[in-house]
N, C-alpha and C positions, 0 to 999 in steps of 0.2 A: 326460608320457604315454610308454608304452613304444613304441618304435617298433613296427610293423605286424609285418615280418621282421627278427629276426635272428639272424646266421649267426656261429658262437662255433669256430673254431681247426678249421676244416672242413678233412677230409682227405680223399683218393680215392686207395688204389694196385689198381691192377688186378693180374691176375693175370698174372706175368710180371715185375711190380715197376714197370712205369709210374706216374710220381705227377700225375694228374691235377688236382688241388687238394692244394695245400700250404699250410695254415696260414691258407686265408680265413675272413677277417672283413668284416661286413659288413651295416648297418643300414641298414632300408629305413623312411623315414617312411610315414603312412598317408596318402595322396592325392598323391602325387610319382608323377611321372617319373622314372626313374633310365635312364641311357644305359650298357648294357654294352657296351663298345667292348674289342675285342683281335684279333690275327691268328688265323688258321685254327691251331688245335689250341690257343689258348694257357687252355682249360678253360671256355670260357662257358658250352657244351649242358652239360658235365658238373655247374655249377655251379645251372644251372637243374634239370636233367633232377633232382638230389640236395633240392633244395628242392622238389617237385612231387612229392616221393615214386617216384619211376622208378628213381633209382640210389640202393644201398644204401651211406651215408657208410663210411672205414674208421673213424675216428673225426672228434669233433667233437659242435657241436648246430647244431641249427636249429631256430628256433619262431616259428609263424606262427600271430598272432593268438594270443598267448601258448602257446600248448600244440604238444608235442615235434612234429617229426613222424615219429616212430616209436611211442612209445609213445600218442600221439593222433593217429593217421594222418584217421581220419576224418573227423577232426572240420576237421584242418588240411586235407584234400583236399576238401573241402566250400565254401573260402574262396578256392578258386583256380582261376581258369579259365586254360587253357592254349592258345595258338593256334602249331601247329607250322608249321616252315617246311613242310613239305610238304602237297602238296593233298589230304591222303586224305578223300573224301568218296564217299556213296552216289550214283553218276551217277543210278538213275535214279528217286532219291527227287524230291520236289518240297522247296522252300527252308524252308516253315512247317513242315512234318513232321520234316523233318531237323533243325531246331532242338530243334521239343518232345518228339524222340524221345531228344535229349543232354540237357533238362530230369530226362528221366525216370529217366535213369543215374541220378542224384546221388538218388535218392526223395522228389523235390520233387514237390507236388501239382502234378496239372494248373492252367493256370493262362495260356490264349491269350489273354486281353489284354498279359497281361505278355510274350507273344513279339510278338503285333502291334507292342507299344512298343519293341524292339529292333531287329525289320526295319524301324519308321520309322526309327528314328534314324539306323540305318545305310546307309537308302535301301534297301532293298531290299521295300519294301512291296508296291510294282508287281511282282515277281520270288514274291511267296508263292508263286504255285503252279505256279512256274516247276520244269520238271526241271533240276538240277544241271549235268546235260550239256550243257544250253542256255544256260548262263552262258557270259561271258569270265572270265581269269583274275582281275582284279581283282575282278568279282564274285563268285569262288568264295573268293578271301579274306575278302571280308565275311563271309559267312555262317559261314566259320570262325572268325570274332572272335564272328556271331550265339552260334553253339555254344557255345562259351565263357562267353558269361557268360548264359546258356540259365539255368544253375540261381543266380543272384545274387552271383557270388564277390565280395570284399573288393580279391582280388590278380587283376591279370591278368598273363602273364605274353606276351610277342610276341616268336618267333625268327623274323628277316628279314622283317616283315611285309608288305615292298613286294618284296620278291625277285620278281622275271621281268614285274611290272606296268611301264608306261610313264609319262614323269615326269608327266603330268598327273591319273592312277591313284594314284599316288603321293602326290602333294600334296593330292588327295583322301583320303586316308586318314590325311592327317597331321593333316586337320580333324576326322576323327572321332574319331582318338587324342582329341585336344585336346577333342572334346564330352563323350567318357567322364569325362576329367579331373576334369571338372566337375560330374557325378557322385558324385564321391568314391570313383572306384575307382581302386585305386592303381597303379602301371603300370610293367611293367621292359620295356625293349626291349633288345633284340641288332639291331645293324646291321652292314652291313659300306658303307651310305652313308651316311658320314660327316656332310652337311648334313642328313641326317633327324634324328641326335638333335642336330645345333647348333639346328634348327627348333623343336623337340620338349623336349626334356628340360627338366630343372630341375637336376638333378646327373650330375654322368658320374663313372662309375666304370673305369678302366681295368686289363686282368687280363692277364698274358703268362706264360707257362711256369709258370703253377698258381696265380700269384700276386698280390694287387691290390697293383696300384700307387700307384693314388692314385684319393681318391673326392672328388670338389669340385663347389663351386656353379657349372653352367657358367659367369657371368658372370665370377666370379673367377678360375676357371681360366683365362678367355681376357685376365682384366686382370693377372694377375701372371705368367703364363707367354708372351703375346705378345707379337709386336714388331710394331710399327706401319715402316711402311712409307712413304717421303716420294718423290713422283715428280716431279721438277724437269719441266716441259717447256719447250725452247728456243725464244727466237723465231727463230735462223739452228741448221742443227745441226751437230754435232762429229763429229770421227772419233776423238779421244784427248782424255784428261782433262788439262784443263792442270796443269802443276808444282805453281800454288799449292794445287790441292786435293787430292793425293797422300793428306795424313792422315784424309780422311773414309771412303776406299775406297769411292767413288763407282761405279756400274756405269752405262756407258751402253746405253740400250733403245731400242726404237719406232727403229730405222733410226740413231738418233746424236740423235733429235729431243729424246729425253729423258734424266735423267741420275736413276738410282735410290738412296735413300739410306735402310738399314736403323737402326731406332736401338732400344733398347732403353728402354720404357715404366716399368721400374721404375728405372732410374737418376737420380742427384740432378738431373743436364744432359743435353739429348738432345743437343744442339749443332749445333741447327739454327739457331738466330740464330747463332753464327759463322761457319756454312757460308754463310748467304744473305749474309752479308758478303762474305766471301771468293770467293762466286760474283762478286758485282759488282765486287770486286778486278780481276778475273783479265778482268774485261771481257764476263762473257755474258751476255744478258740472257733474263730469264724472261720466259715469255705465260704460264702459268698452274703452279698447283704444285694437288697432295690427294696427299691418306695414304688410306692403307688399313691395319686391324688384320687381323692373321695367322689364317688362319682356326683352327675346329678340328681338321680336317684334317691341317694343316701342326704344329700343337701334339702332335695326337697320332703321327705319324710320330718326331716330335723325340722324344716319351717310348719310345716303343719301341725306338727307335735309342740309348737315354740320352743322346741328347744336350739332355734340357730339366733344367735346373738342379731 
């Protein structure tokens, strides 16, 4: 089956000569999570805003739900709902109206049970006939996810969804994501917090200076691009690393209590049995040791930086 979107040698030069997309490509299964991760300018709204029909590609395709979206604009603007980072909404609408008045854009029949069933889902049922104004921020986000998929889309499409909410807003809306999922609408996020789509996603796609870098199944991207992390802790502590353990490049942490040791996950030997050797060589003894795998965070930093293989 053909994937849901996809995006064939996508270009953008603005006027002036800026190349805002250069050469993406880029396939979206149908009911995925995808994590668009990049720094500030490196083309994500551009890359959205051109798929949504908003920016006009300079060349390229894009096809959502098989048909162009230029020469079948309609039909593809019909299959996607769009939640912007920013809060524009009618303050002094009420939450159900404002829904089925964004139903009505799309020239979808009336149809209030099917809005009832989206401010349940999203919790905002209690809030229908709440004025806008009388929301907090995290509630005026819902209702901008309500809008959105007001007329049925296939694609949802989420810039910064948690942007200016607090983390407990936050990780409430990361279970909604996850209810939509399930659903079978298919779901691209733009973050700039990083453990939302490590929470979230299914694939992360990473885009810098117009161009994707790399699109992988997060698990894999965190098993083949990570480093697991070993933290020796002491039962007396140190202030320098003895002579014998010079070739591990050990770093001591926690005041001298602990001694930290990076290794690499894809290598044939991590060499951690003959460092715990060599630990008891040199005389120190352990009260407790754990690893930790590198976050995504740390992975994606490393790519932007090129420094991840």
């Amino acid at each position: 089956m053909a994937p849901i979107v996809q995006v064939k040698d996508l270009r953008k030069t603005y006027d002036g000569g800026f190349q805002a997309l250069k050469g993406v490509n880029l396939d979206i299964e149908e009911g995925e999570i995808i994590a668009l991760l990049g720094p500030n300018g490196a083309g994500k709204t551009t890359l959205i805003s051109t798929i949504c029909g908003i920016t006009m590609p300079t060349s390229g395709s894009v096809t959502v739900g098989g048909h162009d979206i230029i020469s079948g604009f309609r039909q593809t603007r019909s299959m996607i709902g769009l939640v912007p980072q920013e809060l524009s909404l009618d303050a002094f609408e009420t939450v159900f109206n404002a829904v089925r008045y964004s139903r009505g854009l799309f020239g979808k029949p009336r149809n209030d049970a099917y809005i009832e069933d989206i401010l349940k889902q999203l919790g905002l049922a209690d809030k229908r006939d709440t004025k806008i104004m009388a929301l907090s921020g995290g509630m005026k986000r819902r209702v901008l996810i309500a809008k959105a998929l007001s007329h049925e889309p296939r694609v949802l499409f989420l810039d910064e969804p948690t942007a200016g909410v607090d983390v407990e807003l936050r990780k409430d809306m990361w279970n909604v994501v996850d209810d939509l999922r399930k659903t079978g609408v298919t779901i691209i996020l733009t973050t700039h917090y990083i453990e939302e789509a490590e929470a979230m996603a299914d694939r992360i796609a990473v885009i810098d200076g117009g161009q994707i870098m790399l699109v992988q199944r997060k698990d894999e991207l965190m098993q083949h691009m990570g480093q697991k992390e070993l933290r020796i802790h002491l039962a007396s502590p140190v202030t320098e690393i003895p002579a014998g353990l010079d070739r591990y490049d050990l770093e001591i942490v926690l005041d001298g209590n602990a001694l930290r040791y990076v290794y690499d996950t894809r290598a044939d030997r991590t060499g951690i049995t003959a460092l715990l050797n060599d630990l008891n060589a040199v005389g120190l003894q352990l009260a407790d040791i754990e690893t930790r795998q590198s976050s995504l965070e740390e992975i994606f930093v490393g790519l932007v930086k090129g420094d991840a293989a």
